[in-house]
C-alpha positions in Angstrom: 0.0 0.0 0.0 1.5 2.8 -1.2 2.0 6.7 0.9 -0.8 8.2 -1.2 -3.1 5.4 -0.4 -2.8 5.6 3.2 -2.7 9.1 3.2 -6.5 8.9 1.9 -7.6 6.1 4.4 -6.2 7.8 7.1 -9.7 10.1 7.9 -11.6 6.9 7.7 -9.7 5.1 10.0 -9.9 7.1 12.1 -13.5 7.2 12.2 -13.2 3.5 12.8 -11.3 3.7 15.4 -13.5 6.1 17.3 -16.4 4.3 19.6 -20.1 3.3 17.7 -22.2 5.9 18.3 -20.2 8.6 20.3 -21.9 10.0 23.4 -23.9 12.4 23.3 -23.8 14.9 25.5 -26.9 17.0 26.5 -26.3 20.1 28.7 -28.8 21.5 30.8 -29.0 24.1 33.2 -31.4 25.4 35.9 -31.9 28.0 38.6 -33.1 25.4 40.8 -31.3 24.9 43.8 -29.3 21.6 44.3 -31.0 19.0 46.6 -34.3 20.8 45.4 -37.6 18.3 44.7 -36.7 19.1 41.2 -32.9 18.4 40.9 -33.8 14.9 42.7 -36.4 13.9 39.9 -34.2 15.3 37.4 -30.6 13.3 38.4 -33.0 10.6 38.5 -34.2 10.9 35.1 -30.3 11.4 33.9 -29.4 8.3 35.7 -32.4 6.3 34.0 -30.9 7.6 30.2 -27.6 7.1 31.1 -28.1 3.5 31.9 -30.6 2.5 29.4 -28.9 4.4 26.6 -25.9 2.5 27.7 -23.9 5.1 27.6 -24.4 6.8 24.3 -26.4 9.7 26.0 -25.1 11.7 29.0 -27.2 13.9 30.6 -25.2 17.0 32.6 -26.7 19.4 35.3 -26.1 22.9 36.2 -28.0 24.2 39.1 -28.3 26.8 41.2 -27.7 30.0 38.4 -24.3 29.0 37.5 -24.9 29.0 34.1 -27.0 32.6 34.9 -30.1 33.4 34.8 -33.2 32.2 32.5 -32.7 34.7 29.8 -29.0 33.9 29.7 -29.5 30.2 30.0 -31.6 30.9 26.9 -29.6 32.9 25.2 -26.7 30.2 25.4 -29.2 27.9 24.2 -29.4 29.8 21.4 -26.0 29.7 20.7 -25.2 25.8 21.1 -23.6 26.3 24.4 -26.0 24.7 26.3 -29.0 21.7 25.0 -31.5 22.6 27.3 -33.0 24.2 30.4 -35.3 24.1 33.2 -37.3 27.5 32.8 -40.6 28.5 34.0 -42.9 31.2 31.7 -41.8 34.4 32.6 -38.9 34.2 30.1 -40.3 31.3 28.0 -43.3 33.5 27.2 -40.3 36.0 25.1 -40.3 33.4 23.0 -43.1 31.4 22.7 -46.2 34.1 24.5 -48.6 31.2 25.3 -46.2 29.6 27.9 -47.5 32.2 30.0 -51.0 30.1 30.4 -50.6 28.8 33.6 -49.5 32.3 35.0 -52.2 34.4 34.3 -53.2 35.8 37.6 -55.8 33.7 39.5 -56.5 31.4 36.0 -56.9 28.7 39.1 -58.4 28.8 42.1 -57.8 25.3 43.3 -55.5 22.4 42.6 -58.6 20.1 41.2 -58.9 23.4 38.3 -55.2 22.5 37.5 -55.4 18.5 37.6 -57.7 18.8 35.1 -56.2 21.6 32.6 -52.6 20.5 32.3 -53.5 17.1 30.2 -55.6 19.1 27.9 -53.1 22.5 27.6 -49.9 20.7 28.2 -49.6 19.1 24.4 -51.0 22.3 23.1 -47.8 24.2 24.6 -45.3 21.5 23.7 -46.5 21.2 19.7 -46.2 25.7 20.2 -42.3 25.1 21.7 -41.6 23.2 18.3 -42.5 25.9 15.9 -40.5 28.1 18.0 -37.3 25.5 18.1 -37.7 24.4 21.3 -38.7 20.3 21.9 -40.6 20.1 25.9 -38.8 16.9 27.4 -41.7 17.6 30.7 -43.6 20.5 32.5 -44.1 19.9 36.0 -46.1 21.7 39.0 -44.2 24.7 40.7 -47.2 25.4 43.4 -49.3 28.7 44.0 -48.0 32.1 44.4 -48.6 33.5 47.1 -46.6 37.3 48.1 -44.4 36.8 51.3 -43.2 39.7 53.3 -41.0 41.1 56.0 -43.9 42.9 57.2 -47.8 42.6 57.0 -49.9 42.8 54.0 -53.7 43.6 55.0 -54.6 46.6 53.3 -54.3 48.6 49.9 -52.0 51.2 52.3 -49.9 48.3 52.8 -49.3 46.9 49.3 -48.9 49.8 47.9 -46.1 50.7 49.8 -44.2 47.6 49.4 -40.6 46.9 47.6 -42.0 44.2 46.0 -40.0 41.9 43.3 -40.4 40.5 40.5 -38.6 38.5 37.8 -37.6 40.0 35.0 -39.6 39.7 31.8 -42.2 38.9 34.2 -45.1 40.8 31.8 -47.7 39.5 33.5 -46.5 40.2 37.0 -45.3 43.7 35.5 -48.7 44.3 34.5 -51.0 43.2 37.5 -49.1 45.2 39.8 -48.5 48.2 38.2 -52.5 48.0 37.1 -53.1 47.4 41.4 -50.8 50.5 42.4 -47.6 48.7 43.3 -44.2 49.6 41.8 -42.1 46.4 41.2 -38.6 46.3 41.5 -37.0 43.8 38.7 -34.5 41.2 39.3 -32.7 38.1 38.5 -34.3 35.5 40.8 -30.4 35.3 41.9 -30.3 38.6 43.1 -33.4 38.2 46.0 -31.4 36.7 48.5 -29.2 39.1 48.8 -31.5 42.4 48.2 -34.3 40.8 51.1 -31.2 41.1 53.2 -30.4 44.2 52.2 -33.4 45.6 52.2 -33.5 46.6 48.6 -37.1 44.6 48.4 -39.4 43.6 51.6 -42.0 41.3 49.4 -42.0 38.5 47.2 -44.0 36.3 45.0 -42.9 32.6 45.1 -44.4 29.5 46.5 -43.8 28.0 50.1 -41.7 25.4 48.6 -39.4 27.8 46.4 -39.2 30.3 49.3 -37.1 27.4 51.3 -35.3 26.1 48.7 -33.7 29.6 47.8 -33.1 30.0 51.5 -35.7 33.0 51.6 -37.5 31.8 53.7 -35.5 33.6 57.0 -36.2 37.1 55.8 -39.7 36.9 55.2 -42.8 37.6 58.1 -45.8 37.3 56.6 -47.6 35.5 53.6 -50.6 37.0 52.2 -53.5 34.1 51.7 -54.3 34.7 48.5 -52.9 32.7 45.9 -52.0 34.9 42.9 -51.1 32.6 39.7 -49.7 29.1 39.5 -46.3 28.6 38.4 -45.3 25.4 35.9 -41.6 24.6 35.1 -40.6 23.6 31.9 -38.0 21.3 30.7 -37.0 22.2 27.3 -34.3 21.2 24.7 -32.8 23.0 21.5 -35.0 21.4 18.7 -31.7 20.8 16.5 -29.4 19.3 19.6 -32.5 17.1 19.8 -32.6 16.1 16.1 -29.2 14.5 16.8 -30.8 12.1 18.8 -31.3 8.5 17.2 -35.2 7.8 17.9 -34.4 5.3 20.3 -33.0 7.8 22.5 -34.8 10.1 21.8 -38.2 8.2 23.4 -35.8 7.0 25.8 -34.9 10.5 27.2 -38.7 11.5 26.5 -39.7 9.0 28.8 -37.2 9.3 31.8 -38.5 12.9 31.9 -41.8 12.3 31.4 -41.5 10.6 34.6 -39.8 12.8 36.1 -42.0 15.7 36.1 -44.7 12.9 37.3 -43.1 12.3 40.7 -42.6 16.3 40.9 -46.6 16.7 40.4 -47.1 13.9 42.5 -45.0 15.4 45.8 -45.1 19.2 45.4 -48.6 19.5 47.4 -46.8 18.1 50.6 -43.6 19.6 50.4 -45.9 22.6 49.9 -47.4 22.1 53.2 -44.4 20.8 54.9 -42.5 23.9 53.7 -45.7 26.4 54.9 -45.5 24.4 58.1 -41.7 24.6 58.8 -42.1 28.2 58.3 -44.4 28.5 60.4 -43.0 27.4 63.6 -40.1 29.5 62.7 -42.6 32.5 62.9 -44.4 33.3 59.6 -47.4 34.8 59.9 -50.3 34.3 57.7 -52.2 37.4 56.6 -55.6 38.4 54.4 -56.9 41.3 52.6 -60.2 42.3 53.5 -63.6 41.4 51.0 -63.1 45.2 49.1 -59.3 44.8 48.6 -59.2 40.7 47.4 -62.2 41.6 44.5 -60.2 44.4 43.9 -57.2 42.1 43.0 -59.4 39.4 41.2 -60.6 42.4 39.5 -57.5 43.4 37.8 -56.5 39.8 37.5 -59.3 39.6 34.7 -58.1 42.7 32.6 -54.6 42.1 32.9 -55.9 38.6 31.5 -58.1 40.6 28.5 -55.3 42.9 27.7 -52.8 40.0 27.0 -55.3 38.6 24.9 -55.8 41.8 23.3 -52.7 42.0 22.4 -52.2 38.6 21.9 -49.6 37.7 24.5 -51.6 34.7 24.9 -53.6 33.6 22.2 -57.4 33.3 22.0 -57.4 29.5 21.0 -55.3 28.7 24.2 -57.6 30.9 26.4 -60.4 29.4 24.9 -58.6 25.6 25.5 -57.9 26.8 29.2 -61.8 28.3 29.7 -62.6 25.2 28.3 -60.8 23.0 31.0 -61.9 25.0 33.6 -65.4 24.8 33.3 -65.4 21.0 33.5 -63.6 21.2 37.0 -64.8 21.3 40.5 
C-alpha cells in the first residue's frame, strides 16, 4: 500500500477507530437549587438515560444559576452552548407568548382546576415550543403564588407601599401590579437573597416550597393568603441538539422525563405544606386582605388577562382551551 493510499484512508480510520455511536452529551442548566424536589427527579431521570442508553447519551446538570439566569441560559441555548433548560414562563413566554397560560393571575383557584387543565393545555404548549425551536422533554407543578413579606400585607396602604419583586420579563406580573398601584422592583431570581437582606425589596411572589429552597425563607414575616397565579416549570431542549438524537433515544430520554415531572406533580402538594408548616413554627405569619381589597385584585386579575389577549400575548385558542378546562372542573 503505497504513501498516497494511506494518506486517503487515514480520515476513515480514524473514524473506525472512534467508539459506535459517540456519546452524546446533553447540557442543561437550571436556577433550581441543588438538593431541590426538582434536581432529585431530574438526576433521577439522567441516571435512568444514562443507563438504558448504555452510555451513548449523558445527561449534565447545572443548578443553582451557574450558568446565569433564564434569559441567559436561553440565550446560550441559542448559541449551542447549552441543550437545554429548566425554565418557567416568565422568560419562556419571550419566545413562545402562550407559555405564560398557567400564570395568568388567579386562572386557578384550586389544585382540582389544575389537575384537570394540564392534560388538555400541556400538548398544546409543547406542539407551540416546536415551531419556535424548542422540543418540551416535561412541565411539572411549581405550586401557587402566594406574596411573602418582612412585614404585614392587609390593606391597599400596605401593598402599595411595598418593595415588592419581581422576575424579569415577568409581563404578566409587571402588568398586575403596576395595574393594582404597586411599583415592582425587577431582578434576577439570583439577586433576591441578597437584596431581602439588604433591604432593597421587603416582598416576594414565590411559592412555600421555592421560598425554602432559595433559603428566603429567614427574611420573610408574613404571607398574604391569596394565591396569585400558578407557576409550571418547563423542561425544554434545543429542537436541532435534539434532532441528533437516534429515535431510540430520543423516546428514551422523553420518557425518563416524562416521569420525572410525574413524581414532581405527585410530591409538590406536601412539600408545599411541609415547607408552609416549617415556616411557620419559625414565625411566619399568615395574613388576608379584607372582601373590598381581594375583589379588587381578582378584579384586575381579569383585565390584565383581556389585555394579553388583546394583544395577543396569549392567544385566543389557548384561552379558549384553558376556559374550556376549567369549566369541567370542580
Amino acid at each position: 500500500m503505497n504513501r498516497i493510499t494511506l494518506r486517503l484512508l487515514a480520515p476513515l480510520l480514524l473514524l473506525i477507530a472512534l467508539p459506535v455511536g459517540a456519546q452524546q452529551v446533553i447540557k442543561i442548566a437550571t436556577i433550581a437549587p441543588e438538593g431541590s424536589s426538582w434536581m432529585r427527579e431530574l438526576r433521577a431521570a439522567a441516571a435512568e438515560v444514562q443507563t438504558g442508553a448504555q452510555g451513548r447519551v449523558q445527561v449534565k446538570f447545572y443548578p443553582g444559576g451557574v450558568m446565569g439566569s433564564d434569559s441567559v441560559i436561553l440565550r446560550k441555548m441559542k448559541l449551542g452552548q447549552l441543550q437545554g433548560g429548566v425554565l418557567t414562563s416568565s422568560e419562556l413566554a419571550t419566545l413562545y407568548p402562550d407559555a405564560a397560560i398557567y400564570s395568568l393571575p388567579f386562572a386557578f383557584e384550586n389544585w382540582a382546576q389544575l389537575d384537570k387543565a394540564r392534560p388538555q393545555l400541556d400538548p398544546l404548549l409543547a406542539r407551540g415550543f416546536e415551531t419556535k425551536g424548542l422540543k418540551m422533554l416535561t412541565a411539572a407543578n411549581v405550586g401557587f403564588a402566594y406574596l411573602m413579606s418582612t412585614r404585614p400585607l392587609r390593606s391597599k396602604k400596605d401593598m402599595a407601599s411595598t418593595k415588592l419583586w419581581i422576575p424579569q420579563n415577568d409581563e404578566i406580573a409587571e402588568r398586575t401590579f403596576k395595574l393594582g398601584g404597586v411599583s415592582p422592583i425587577l431582578l434576577p431570581l439570583g439577586d433576591v437573597f441578597t437584596s431581602l437582606q439588604t433591604g432593597l425589596v421587603d416582598t416576594v411572589a414565590n411559592t412555600p416550597s421555592g421560598a425554602v429552597a432559595l433559603q428566603w425563607h429567614g427574611k420573610l414575616r408574613t404571607m398574604l393568603d391569596l394565591p396569585l397565579s400558578f407557576v409550571v416549570g418547563f423542561v425544554v431542549m434545543d429542537l436541532k441538539a435534539w434532532q441528533k438524537l437516534g429515535p431510540a433515544d430520543q423516546a428514551m430520554v422523553t420518557a425518563a422525563f416524562r416521569k420525572a415531572g410525574q413524581r414532581v406533580d405527585a410530591n409538590i402538594k406536601r412539600d408545599d405544606a411541609a415547607a408552609l408548616a416549617a415556616m411557620k413554627k419559625q414565625g411566619l405569619v399568615v395574613t388576608s386582605l379584607d372582601a373590598t381589597e381581594t375583589a379588587r385584585w381578582r378584579q384586575i386579575g381579569a383585565q390584565v388577562t383581556r389585555d394579553m389577549e388583546a394583544v395577543q400575548h396569549v392567544s385566543s385558542p389557548m384561552l379558549a382551551a384553558l376556559r374550556k378546562a376549567n369549566a369541567g372542573a370542580h
